[in-house]
N, C-alpha and C positions, 0 to 999 in steps of 0.2 A: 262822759268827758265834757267838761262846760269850759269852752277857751278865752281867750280873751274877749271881754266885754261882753261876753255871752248871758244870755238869761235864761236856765232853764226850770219849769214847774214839772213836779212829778206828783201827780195825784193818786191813792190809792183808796177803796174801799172794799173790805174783803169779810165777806159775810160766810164760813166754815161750815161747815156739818160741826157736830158738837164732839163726832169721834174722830176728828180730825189733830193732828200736830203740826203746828204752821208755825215752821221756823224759816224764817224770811232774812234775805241778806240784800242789801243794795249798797252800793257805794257809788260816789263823784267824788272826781279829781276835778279842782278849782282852779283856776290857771287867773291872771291878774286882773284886777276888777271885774273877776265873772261874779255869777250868784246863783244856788241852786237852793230851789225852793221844794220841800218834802210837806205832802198835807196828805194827812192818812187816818182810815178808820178803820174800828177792828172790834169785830163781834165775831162770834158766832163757837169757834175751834174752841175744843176741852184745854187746849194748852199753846198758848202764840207767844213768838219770841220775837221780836222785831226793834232794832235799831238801825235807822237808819244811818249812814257812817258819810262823814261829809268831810275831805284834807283839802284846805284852802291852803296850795303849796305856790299860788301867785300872791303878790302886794297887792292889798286892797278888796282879795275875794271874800265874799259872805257867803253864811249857808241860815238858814231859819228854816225851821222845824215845830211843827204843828200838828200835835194827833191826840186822837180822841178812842178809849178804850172802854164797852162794856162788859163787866163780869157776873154773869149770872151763876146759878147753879151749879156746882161742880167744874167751875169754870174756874184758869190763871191766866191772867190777861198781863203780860209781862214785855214790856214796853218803853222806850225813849229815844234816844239820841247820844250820837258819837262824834264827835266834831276833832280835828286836829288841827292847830294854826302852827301851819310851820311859817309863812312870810309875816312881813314887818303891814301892819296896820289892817289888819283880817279883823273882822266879824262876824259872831254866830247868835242866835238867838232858836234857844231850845223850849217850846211850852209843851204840855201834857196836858189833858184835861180826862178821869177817871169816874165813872161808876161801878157801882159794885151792890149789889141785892141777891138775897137768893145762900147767902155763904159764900158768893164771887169774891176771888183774890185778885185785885189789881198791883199790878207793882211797875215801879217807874225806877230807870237806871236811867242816868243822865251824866256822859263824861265830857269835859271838856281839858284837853291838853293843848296848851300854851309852851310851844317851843323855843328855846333860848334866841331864835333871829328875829321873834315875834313880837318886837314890842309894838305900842302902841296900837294894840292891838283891843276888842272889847268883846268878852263872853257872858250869855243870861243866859241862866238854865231854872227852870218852873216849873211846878210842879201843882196843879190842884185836885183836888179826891174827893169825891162825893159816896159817903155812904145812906142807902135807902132803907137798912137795919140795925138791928145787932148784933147780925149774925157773919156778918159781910167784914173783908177788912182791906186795906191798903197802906201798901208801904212805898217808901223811897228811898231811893241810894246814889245821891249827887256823889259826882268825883271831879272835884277841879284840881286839876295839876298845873301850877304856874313857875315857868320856869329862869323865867327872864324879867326884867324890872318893868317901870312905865305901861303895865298892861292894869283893864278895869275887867274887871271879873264878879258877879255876884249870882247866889241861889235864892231862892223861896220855895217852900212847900204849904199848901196848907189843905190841912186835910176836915169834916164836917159833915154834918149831915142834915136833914131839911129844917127849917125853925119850925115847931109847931103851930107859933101864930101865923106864921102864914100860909101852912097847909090850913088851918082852920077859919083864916078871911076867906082862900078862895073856895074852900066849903060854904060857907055861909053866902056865898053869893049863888051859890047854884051847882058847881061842879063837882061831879063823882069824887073820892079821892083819887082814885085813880088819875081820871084826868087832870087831876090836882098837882101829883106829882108831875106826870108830864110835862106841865107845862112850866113847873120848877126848872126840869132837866133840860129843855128846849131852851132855856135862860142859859143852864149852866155850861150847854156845845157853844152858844151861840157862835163865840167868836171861830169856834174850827169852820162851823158850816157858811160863816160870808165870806171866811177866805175860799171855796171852793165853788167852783162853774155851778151856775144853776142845775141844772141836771144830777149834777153830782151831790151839790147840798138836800134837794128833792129827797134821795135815793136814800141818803147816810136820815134822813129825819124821818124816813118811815120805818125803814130798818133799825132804829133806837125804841121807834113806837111798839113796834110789834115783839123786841127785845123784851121790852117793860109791860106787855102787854099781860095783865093776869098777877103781876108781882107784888100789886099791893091791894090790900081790904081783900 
């Protein structure tokens, strides 16, 4: 519950047994010019459901949403954000950021509804996917619902996988592939890892390490 003018951070990082089924539910109720901040990581579980769900039902509340998912081997790393604006001038902003190696499925669900008292209101919801083979895949499934006039609303996905040339400069300068791609990936969290407490950024950057450790060459 985030009340007026309140500011709350919920940070998560949750590293599974691999026979594990991690279906995750959180929700905040937004009350007027509050803001709740969602920054979350997720390795490890055979199969993880998680969106976080965010109802800005005061004027003025925001929610932003920030998470990062690996999918390895036998792995569905299934993931996003759920935001609802019921008051007049609420804003959300939804990023993803995905890997996937090994045949890991990542998939990003991202809804945003925009209710008829909601105007001037503004929703982003984003989507980026890295794949480390060919074997690997990821998908997305934006849903914006706009119900009322005067609101700014837009998506982006985009999904790719490493350039050659530049696995092949930072070979040619000295580094394993392995550590090659690493340090690709460590570009590609960056922005989830400075939003989160040092400790926590630490934590989520070894735990991707030793995710990928072995994956490639």
């Amino acid at each position: 519950f985030v009340g007026k003018n309140a500011r709350v951070k919920y940070y998560s990082i949750e590293n599974w047994s691999k026979n594990t089924y991690n279906l995750n539910t959180k929700r905040a109720l937004v009350d007027a010019d509050g803001r709740i901040e969602w920054v979350s990581g997720n390795m490890g579980s055979g199969t993880t459901m998680l969106y976080p769900c965010s109802i800005l039902r005061g004027e003025g509340a925001s929610a932003n949403s920030l998470g990062v998912a690996v999918a390895g081997p036998s792995q569905h790393q299934d993931i996003g954000a759920k935001t609802f604006h019921v008051a007049p001038r609420t804003k959300s902003v939804t990023r993803s950021r995905s890997i996937s190696f090994g045949g890991g499925i990542a998939t990003f669900r991202g809804i945003a509804r925009v209710g008829r008292k909601a105007k001037q209101s503004d929703t982003t919801v984003a989507c980026d996917a890295l794949l480390l083979d060919d074997h690997s895949s990821a998908n997305t499934y934006p849903s914006l619902e706009i119900n009322t006039n005067d609101v700014t609303a837009s998506h982006e996905a985009k999904t790719g996988k490493i350039n050659a040339e530049v696995l092949f400069y930072l070979t040619s300068r000295g580094l394993t592939e392995e550590k090659a791609v690493q340090l690709v990936v460590n570009g590609f969290v960056e922005p989830i890892i400075k939003a989160l407490p040092i400790e926590y950024a630490l934590e989520l950057q070894r735990l991707i390490e030793m995710e990928l450790a072995g994956a490639i060459g």
